[in-house]
DRENLUMZA-552876 format. One line per field, with one value per residue (C-alpha): residue number from 1; x, y, z. Coordinates in steps of 0.25 Angstrom, whole numbers, always signed. Example, Ala and Ser with C-alpha at 12.3 -4.5 7.8 and 13.67 -1.06 7.14 Angstrom:
2
n: (1 2) $
X: (+49 +55) $
Y: (-18 -4) $
Z: (+31 +29) $
This chain:
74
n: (1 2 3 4 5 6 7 8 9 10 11 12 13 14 15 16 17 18 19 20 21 22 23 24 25 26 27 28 29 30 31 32 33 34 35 36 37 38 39 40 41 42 43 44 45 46 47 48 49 50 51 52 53 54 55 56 57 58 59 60 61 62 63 64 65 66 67 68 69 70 71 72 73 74) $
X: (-206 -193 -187 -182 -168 -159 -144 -134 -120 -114 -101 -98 -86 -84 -69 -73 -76 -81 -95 -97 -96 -108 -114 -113 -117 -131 -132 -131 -137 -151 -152 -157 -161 -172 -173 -158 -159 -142 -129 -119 -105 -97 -83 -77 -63 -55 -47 -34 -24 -11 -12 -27 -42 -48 -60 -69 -77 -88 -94 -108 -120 -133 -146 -162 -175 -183 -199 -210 -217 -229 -241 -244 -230 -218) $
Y: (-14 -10 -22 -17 -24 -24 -27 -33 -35 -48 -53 -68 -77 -91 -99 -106 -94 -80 -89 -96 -82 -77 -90 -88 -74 -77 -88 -82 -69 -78 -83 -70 -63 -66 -61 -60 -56 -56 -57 -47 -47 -35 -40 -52 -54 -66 -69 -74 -82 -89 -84 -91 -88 -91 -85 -78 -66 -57 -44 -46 -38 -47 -41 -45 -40 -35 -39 -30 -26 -21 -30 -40 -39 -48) $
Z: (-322 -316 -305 -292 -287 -278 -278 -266 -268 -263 -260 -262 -262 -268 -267 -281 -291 -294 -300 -286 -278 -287 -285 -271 -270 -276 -268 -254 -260 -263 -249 -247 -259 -269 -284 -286 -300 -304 -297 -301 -300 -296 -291 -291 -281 -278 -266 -269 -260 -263 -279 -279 -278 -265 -265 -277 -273 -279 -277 -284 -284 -283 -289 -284 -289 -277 -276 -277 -264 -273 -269 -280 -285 -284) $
């Protein structure tokens, strides 16, 4: 049986790592979402000030299986 999904793209940003900006997308994207299935990551950017890292960003693409609206399924 084939699986119907959907994908959203998210932007997200973390000062401490690329790791903790995806950690943050699937965080703020499960507030809303439900049977997110993968986070994929697209693009990843960094700000830079002063020859540093000040801010780690992502361009990520989050992925969630949709329910059935068939009566009896789920």
């Amino acid at each position: 049986m084939a699986k119907v999904v959907k994908v959203i793209e998210l932007l997200s940003e973390s000062p401490k790592s690329w790791e903790d900006a995806a950690q943050n997308a699937l965080r703020e994207a499960s507030r809303t979402l439900r049977n997110i299935r993968s986070l994929y990551v697209k693009e990843m950017a960094a700000a830079v000030e002063n020859g540093r890292i000040t801010s780690y960003r992502l361009n990520s693409k989050v992925t969630l299986e949709l329910e059935s609206t068939r009566a009896g399924k789920k």
